[in-house]
VEXDREN-2710 file (C-alpha; in Angstrom, 1 decimal):
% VEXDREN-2710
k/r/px/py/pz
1/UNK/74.8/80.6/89.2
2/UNK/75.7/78.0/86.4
3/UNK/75.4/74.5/86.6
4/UNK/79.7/74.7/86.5
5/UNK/81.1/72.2/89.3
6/UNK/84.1/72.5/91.1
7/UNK/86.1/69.7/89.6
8/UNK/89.6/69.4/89.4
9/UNK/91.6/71.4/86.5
10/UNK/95.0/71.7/85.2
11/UNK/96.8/74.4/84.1
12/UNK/100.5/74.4/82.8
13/UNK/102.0/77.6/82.1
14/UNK/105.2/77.4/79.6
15/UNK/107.3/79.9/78.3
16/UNK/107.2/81.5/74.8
17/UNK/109.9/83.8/73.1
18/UNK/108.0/86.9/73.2
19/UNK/110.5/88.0/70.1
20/UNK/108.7/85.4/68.2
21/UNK/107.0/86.7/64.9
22/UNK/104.5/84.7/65.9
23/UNK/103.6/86.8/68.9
24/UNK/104.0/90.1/67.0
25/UNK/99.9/90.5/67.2
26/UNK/98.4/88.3/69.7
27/UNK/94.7/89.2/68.0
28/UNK/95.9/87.3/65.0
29/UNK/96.3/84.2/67.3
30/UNK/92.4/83.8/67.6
31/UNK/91.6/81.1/65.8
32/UNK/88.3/81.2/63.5
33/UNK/85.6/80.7/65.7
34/UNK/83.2/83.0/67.7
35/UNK/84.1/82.0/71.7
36/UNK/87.5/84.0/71.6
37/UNK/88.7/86.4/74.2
38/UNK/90.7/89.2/74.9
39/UNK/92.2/92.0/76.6
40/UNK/95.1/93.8/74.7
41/UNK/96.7/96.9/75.0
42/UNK/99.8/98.5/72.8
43/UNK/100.7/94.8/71.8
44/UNK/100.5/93.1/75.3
45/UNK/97.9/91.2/77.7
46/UNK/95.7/88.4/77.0
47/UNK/93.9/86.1/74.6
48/UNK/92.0/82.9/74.7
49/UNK/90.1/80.5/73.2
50/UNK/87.9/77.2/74.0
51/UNK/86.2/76.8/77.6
52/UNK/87.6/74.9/80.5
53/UNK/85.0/76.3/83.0
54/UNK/82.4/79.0/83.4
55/UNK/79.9/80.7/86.2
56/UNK/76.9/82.7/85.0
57/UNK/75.5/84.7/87.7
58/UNK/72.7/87.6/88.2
59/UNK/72.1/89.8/91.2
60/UNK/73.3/92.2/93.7
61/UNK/75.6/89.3/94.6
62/UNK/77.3/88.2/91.1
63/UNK/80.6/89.7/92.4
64/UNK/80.6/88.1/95.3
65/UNK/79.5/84.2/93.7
66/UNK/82.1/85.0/90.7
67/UNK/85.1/85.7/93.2
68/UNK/84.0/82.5/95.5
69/UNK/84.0/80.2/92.4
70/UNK/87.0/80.9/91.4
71/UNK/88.8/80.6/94.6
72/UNK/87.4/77.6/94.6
73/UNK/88.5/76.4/91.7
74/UNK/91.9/77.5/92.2
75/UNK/92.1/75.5/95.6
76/UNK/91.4/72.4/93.2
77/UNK/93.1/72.8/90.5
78/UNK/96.9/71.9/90.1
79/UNK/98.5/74.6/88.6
80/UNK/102.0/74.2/87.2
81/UNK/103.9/78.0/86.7
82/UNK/107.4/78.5/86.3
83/UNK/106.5/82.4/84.7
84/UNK/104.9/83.8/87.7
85/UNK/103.7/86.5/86.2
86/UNK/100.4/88.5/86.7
87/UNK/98.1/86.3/83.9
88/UNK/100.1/83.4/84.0
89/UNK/98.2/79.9/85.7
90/UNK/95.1/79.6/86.3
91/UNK/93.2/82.7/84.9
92/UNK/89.4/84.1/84.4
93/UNK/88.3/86.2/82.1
94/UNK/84.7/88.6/83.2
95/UNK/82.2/90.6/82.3
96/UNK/79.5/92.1/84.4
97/UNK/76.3/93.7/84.3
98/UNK/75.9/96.8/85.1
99/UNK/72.9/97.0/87.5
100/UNK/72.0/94.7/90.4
101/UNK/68.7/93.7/88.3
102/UNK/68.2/90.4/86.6
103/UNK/71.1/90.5/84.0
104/UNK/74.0/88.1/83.3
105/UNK/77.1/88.3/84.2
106/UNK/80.1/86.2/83.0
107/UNK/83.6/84.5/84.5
108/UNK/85.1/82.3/81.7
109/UNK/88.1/80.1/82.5
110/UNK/89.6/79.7/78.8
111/UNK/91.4/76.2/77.4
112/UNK/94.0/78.2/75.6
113/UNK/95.9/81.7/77.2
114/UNK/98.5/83.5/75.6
115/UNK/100.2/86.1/77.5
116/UNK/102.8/89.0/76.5
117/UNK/104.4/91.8/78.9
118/UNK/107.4/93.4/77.9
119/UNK/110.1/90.5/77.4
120/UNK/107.8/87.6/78.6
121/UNK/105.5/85.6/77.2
122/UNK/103.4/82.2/77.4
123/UNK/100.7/79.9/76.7
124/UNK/98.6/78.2/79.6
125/UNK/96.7/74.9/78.9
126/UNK/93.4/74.0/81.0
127/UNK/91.9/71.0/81.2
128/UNK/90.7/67.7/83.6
129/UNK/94.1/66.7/82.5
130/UNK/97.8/68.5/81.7
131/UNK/97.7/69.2/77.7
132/UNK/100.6/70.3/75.7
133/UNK/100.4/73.4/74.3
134/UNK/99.2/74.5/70.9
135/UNK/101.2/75.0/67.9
136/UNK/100.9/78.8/67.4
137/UNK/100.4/80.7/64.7
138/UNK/99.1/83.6/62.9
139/UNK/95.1/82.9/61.7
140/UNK/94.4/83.8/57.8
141/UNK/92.8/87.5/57.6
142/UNK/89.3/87.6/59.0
143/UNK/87.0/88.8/56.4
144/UNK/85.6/92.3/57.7
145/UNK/82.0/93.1/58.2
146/UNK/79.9/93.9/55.1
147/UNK/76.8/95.8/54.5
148/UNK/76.5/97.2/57.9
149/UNK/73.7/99.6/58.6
150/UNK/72.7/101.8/62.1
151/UNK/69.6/102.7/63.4
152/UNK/68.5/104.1/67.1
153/UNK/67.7/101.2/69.4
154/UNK/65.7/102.1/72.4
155/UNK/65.3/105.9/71.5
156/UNK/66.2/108.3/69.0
157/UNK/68.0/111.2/69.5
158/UNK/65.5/113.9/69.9
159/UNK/64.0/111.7/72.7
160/UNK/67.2/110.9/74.3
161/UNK/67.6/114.9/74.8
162/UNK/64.4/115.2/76.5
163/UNK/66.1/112.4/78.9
164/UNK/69.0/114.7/79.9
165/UNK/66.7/117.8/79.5
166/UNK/64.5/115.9/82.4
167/UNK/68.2/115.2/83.8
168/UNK/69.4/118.5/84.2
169/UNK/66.2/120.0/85.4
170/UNK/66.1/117.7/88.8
171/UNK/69.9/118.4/88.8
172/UNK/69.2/122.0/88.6
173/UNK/66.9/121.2/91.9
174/UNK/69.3/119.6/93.7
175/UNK/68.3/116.0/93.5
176/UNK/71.3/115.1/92.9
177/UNK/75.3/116.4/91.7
178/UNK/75.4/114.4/88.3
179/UNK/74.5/111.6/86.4
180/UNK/75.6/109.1/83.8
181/UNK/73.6/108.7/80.8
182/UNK/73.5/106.0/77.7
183/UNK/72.7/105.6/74.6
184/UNK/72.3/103.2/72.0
185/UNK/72.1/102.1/68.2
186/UNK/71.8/99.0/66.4
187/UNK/74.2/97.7/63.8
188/UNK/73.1/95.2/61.4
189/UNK/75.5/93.2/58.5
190/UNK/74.4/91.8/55.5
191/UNK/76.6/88.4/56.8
192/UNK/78.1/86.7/60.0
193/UNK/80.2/88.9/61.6
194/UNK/83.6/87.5/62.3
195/UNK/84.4/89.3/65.7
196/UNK/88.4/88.5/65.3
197/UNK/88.1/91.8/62.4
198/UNK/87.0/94.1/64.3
199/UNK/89.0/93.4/67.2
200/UNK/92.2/93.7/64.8
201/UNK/90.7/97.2/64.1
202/UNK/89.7/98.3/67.7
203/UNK/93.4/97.8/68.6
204/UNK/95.1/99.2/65.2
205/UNK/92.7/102.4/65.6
206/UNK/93.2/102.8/69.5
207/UNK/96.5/101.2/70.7
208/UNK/96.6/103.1/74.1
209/UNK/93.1/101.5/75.0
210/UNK/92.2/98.0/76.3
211/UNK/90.5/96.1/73.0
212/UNK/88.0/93.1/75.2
213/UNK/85.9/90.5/74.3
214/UNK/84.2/88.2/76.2
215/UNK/81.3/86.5/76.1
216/UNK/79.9/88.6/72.6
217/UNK/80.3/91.8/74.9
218/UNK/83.7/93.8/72.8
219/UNK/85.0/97.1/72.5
220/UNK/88.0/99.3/73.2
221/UNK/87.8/101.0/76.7
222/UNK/90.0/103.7/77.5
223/UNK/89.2/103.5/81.2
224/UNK/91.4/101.1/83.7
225/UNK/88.6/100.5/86.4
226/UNK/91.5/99.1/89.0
227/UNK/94.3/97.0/88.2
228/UNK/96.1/94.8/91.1
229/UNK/99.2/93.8/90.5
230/UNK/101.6/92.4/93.8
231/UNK/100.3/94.4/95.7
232/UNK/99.9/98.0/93.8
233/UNK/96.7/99.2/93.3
234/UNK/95.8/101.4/90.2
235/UNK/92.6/103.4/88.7
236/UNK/92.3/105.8/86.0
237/UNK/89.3/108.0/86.0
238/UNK/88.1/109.3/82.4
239/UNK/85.4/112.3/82.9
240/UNK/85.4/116.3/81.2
241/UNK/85.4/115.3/77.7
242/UNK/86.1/117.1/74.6
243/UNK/86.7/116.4/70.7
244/UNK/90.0/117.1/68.6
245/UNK/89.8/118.7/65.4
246/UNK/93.2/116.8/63.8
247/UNK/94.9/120.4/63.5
248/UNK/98.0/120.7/66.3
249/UNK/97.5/124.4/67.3
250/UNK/93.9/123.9/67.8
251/UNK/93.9/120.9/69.5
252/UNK/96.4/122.2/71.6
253/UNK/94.0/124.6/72.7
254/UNK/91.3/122.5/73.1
255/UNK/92.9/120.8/75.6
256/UNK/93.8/123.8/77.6
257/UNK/89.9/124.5/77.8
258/UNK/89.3/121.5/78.5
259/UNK/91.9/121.8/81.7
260/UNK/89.9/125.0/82.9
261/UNK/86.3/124.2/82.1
262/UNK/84.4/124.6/84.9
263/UNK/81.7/122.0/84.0
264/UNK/84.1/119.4/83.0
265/UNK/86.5/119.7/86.0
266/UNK/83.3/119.6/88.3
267/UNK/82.1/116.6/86.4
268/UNK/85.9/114.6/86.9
269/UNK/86.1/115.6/90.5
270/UNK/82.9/113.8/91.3
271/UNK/84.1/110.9/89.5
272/UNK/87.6/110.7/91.1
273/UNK/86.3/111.6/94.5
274/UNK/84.0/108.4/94.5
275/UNK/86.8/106.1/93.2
276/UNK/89.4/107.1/96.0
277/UNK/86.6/107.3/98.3
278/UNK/86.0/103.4/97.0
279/UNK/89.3/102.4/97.0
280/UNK/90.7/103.8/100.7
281/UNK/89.2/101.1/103.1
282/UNK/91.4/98.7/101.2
283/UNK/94.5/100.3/100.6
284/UNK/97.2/101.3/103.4
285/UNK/98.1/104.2/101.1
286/UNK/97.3/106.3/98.3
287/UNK/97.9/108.8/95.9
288/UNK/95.4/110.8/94.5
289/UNK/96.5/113.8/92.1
290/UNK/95.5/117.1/93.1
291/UNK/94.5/118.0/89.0
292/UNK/93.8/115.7/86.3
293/UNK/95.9/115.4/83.3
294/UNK/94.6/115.9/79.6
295/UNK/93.7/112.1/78.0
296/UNK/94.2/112.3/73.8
297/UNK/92.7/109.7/72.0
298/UNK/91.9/109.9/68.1
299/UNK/88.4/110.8/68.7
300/UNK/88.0/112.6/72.1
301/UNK/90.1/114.3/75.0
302/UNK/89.3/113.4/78.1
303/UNK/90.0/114.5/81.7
304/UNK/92.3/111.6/83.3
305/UNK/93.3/111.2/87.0
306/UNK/95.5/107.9/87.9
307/UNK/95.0/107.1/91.4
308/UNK/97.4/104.6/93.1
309/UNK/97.8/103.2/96.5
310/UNK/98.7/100.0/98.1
311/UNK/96.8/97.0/98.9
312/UNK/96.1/96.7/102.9
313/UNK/93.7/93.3/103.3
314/UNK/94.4/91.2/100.7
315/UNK/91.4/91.5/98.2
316/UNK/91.6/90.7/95.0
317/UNK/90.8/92.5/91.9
318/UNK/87.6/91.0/91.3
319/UNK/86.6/92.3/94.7
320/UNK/88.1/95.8/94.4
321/UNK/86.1/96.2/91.1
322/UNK/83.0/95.5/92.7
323/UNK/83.6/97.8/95.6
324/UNK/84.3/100.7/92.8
325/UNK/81.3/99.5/90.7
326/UNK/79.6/102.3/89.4
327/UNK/81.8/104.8/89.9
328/UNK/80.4/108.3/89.4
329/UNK/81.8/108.1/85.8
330/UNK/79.5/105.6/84.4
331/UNK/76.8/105.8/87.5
332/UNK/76.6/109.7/89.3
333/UNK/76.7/110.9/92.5
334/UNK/75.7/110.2/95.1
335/UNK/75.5/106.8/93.8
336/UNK/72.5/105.1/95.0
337/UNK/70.0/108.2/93.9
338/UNK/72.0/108.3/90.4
339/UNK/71.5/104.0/89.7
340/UNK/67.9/105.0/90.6
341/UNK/67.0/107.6/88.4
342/UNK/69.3/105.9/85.5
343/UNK/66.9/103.0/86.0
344/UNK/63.6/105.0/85.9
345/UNK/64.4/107.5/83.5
346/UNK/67.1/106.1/80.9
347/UNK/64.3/103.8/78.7
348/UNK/67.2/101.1/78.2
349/UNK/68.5/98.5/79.3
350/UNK/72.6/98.6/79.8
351/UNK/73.0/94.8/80.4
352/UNK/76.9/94.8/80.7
353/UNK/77.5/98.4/79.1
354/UNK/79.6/100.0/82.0
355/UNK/79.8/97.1/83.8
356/UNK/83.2/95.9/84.9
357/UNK/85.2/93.5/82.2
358/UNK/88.5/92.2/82.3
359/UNK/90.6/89.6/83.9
360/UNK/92.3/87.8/87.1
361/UNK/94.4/85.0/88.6
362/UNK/94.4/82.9/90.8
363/UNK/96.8/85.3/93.0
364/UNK/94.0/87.9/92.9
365/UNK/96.5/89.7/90.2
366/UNK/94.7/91.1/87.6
367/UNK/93.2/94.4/85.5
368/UNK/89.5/95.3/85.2
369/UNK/88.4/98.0/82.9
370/UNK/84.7/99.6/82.1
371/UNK/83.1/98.1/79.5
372/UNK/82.8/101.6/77.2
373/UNK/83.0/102.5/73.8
374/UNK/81.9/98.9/73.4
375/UNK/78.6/96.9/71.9
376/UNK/77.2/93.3/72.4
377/UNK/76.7/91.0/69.7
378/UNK/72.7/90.0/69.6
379/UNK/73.3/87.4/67.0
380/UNK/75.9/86.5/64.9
381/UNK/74.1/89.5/62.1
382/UNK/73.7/92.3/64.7
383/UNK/75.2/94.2/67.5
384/UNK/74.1/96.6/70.0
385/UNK/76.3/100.1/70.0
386/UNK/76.6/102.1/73.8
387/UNK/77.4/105.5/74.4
388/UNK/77.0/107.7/77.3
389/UNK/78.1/110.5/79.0
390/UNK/78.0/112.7/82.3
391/UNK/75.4/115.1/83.2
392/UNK/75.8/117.8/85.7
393/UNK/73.4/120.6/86.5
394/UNK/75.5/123.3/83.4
395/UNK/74.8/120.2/80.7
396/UNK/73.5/121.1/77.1
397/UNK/71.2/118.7/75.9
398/UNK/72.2/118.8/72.3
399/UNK/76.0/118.7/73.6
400/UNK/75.7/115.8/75.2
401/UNK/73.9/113.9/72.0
402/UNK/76.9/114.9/69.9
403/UNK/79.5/113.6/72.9
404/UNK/77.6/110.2/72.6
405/UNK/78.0/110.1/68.8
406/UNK/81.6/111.2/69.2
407/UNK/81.9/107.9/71.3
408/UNK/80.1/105.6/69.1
409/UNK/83.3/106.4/66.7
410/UNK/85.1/103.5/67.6
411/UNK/83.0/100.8/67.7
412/UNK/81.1/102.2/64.4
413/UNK/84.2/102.1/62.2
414/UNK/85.2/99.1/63.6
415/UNK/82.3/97.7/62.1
416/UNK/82.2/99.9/58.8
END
């Protein structure tokens, strides 16, 4: 755990006109320097800047440390809210690692929050004492990445293959139904690269995703681990994937096989079985589709159920993400044996690729994605590209490689 203490904080919460010009791209509020976060989607959500408090923590129990510091700080703090909206007050943004190995994972309370959803907006303030809020305005163009090269990381490609050949074989043997394997490449500029570009780009390219950043950790997920919002409880599950050729009649079908593939609708069902099966101790209800529904995105299709239910024991989204984390879309089933053989087999090391990242308040309110189609900075020169995707005992080896270069798409232009 950091050296954070549990002093006092402010926040103050004030209305904006979410009309404003000003609030047209809430990316382009990010001022120029490097400790910026957010979470946006079609326009709306989150962004911050500066550092009122933090908590760094490792372990099976990081969830459990990160939700208890914050409650803590929230019992404090004065908070003053006349919005009283999910985001609004006192709010953290996280990332988390993946495994329960050494590995650190993040919950950052930012100085700065501005907030858009539908008609309302705001800016929160955090600090020892009640600040006035920023003048706001649009940043000047953040120069894009130059000179930017890839090369494998951990392994190539030809070795990655004899990973998910090794995969499918002790699938085939029934070790296990399926597993979740990564990938990933290196990404090196000629100069500093200014983060604030490529988020502009993530969200420009992929508007129905959520474009994150915290903590150097960014991307543009397409998969809501579990939102919590007054109650409601929400998941999307991505798995079955396929890729779009740009031409309407074609894609069209594509989708339709997609819909009746055997391997891909035996892949999603694992993955939406373990989430409801996650989700129903803590929910008085729910509602879990009987089919998936076809996900387009520019560079894939995927297989999407939305599972919904009502909150029964008054978690809060931080702890509901933890009791989904890994779902069988990022870890296998069952879940313990697939973690296992992802650690022994994989030859990398995810850090927070697939972990949970997002956001809550101090209500419990908040949305928590999976950290996909996403890459961590190493320094200020050089990122770290992820990419994974199912196995299941019917997987191709070479199939799979070219899923995983499908989905380094994003972040790869992003940075071009």
């Amino acid at each position: 755990m950091s050296e954070s203490e549990q002093r006092s904080l402010v926040a103050t919460t004030v209305a904006l006109d979410a009309g404003s010009e000003t609030l047209e791209d809430l990316l382009a509020l990010l001022p120029a320097r490097r400790r910026v976060l957010s979470w946006v989607r079609h326009g709306e959500g989150l962004v911050g800047w500066g550092t009122a408090a933090e908590i760094r923590t490792s372990g099976p129990e990081r969830f459990a440390h990160a939700a208890k510091w914050f409650e803590e700080l929230a019992a404090v703090s004065t908070v003053s809210d006349p919005v009283g909206e999910p985001g609004t007050g006192l709010v953290g943004f996280g990332s988390f690692a993946f495994a329960d190995l050494p590995g650190f994972s993040v919950l950052k309370v930012p100085a700065v929050v501005v907030g858009k959803r539908g008609d309302t907006a705001w800016v929160t303030t955090v600090g020892p004492a009640a600040t006035p809020p920023p003048d706001l305005a649009p940043a000047p163009e953040p120069e894009a990445p130059r000179d930017v090269v890839f090369a494998d990381a951990y392994v190539d490609g030809e070795h990655w293959m004899r990973i998910v050949a090794d995969a499918v074989a002790r699938l085939q043997h029934g070790d296990l139904d399926k597993v979740v394997l990564a990938r990933d490449l290196l990404a090196a500029a000629s100069a500093p690269i200014d983060i604030r570009s490529v988020l502009r780009r993530l969200a420009a390219a992929y508007p129905t995703c959520w474009t994150f950043h915290v903590d150097d950790l960014f991307g543009a997920t397409p998969e809501l681990l579990v939102r919590r919002e007054r109650g409601l409880v929400t998941s999307r599950v991505l798995a079955g994937t396929i890729w779009p050729t740009g031409e309407e009649d074609l894609d069209h079908a594509l989708a339709a096989s997609l819909a009746e593939s055997s391997k891909n609708l035996e892949e999603h069902e694992y993955a939406a079985r373990s989430v409801a099966d996650a989700l129903e101790p803590h929910c008085s209800s729910m509602n879990v589709p009987e089919a998936p529904f076809v996900l387009k995105l520019p560079n894939v299709m995927h297989l999407a159920t939305d599972i919904t239910g009502v909150a029964s024991d008054g978690v809060s989204s931080l702890d509901l993400a933890a009791a989904l984390h890994p779902s069988a879309a990022v870890g296998g089933t069952p879940r313990e044996d697939a973690v296992a053989l992802i650690a022994e087999i994989e030859s990398m090391e995810r850090a927070r690729y697939a972990g949970p990242v997002g956001w809550m308040d101090a209500s419990g309110d908040g949305e928590w994605g999976i950290a996909l189609r996403s890459a961590e900075m190493i320094d200020d020169r050089t990122a770290r590209l992820f990419a994974g995707c199912g196995i299941v005992a019917g997987s191709d080896p070479a199939t799979e490689l070219a899923e995983t270069q499908a989905k380094f798409v994003p972040i790869r232009d992003a940075l071009s």
